[in-house]
C-alpha positions in Angstrom: 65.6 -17.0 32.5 61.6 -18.0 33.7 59.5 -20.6 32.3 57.9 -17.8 30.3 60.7 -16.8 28.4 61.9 -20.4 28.0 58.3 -20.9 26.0 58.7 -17.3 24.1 62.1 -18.6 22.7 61.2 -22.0 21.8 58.2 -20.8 19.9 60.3 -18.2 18.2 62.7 -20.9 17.5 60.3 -23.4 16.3 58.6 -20.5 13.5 62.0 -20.0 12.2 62.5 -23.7 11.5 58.8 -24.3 10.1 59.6 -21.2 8.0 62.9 -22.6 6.9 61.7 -26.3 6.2 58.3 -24.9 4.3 60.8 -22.9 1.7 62.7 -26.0 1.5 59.4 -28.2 1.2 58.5 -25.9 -1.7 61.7 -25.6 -3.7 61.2 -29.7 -3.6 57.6 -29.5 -5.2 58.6 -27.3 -7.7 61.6 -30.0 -8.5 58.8 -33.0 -8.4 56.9 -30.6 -10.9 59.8 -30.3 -13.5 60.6 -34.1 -13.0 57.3 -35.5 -13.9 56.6 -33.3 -16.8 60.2 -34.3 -18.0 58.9 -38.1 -17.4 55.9 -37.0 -19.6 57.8 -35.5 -22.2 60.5 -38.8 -22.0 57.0 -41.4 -21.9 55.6 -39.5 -24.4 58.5 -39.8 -27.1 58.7 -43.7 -26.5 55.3 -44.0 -26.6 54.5 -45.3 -23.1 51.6 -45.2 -20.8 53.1 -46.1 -18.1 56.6 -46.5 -16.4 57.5 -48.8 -13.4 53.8 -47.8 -12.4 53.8 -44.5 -12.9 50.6 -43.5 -15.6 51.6 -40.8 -17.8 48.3 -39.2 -17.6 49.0 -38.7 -13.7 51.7 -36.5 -14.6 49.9 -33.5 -16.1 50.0 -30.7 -14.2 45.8 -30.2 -13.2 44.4 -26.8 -13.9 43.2 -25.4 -10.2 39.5 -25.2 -9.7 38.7 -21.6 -9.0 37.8 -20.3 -6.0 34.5 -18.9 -4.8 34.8 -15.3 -2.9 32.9 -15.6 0.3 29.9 -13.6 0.0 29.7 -15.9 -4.2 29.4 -19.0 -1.3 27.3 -16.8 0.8 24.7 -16.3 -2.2 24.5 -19.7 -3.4 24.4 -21.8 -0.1 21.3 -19.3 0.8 19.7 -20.3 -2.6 20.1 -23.9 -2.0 18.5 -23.4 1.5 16.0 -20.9 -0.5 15.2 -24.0 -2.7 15.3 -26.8 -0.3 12.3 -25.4 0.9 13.9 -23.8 4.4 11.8 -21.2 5.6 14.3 -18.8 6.6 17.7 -19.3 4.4 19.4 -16.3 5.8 18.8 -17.4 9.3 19.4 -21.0 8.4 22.7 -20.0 7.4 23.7 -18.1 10.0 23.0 -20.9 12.1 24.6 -23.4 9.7 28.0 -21.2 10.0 28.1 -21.3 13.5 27.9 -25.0 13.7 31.1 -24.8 11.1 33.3 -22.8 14.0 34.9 -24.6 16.9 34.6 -21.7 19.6 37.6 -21.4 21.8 34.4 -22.0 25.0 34.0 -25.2 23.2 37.4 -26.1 23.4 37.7 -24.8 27.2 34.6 -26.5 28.8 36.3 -30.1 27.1 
């Protein structure tokens, strides 16, 4: 076996086990989530705020903020630019998404 497929292995290898530990890391979340709302509901019926200091109101499950599509982000970053008083938003923004990227020539020439 060569050096290449030494590395070809070991990263194939290493996906399975980051694939197996992230289902794992997830079933575990999901148990966390059950346990605090059963802490809330259990703090809640004896009438506690808090528990070996642990706040109840940390407990609540928080409602995801919803996400912006890209060209919604798009839209509105040009209209601050627009507002801001930039001459040419659209350009502005191309610009401002560029600075945003690390290029893999950036990366090389470091």
């Amino acid at each position: 076996m060569d050096y290449g497929e030494a590395y070809v292995k070991s990263i194939a290898e290493l996906k399975r086990e980051i694939s197996r530990l992230n289902s794992e890391i997830k079933k575990m979340r999901e148990h966390k989530k059950l346990m605090q709302l059963s802490l809330y509901d259990w703090m809640n019926r004896n009438n506690l705020d808090e528990y070996n200091g642990i706040k109840k109101i940390k407990l609540l499950p928080k409602d995801p903020l919803p996400k912006k599509k890209l060209s919604q982000k798009k839209e509105d970053a040009i209209k601050l630019f627009r507002n801001a008083g930039i001459p040419d938003p659209e350009s502005f923004y191309v610009e401002y998404q560029r600075t945003q990227k690390i290029l893999l020539n950036e990366l090389n020439n470091n």
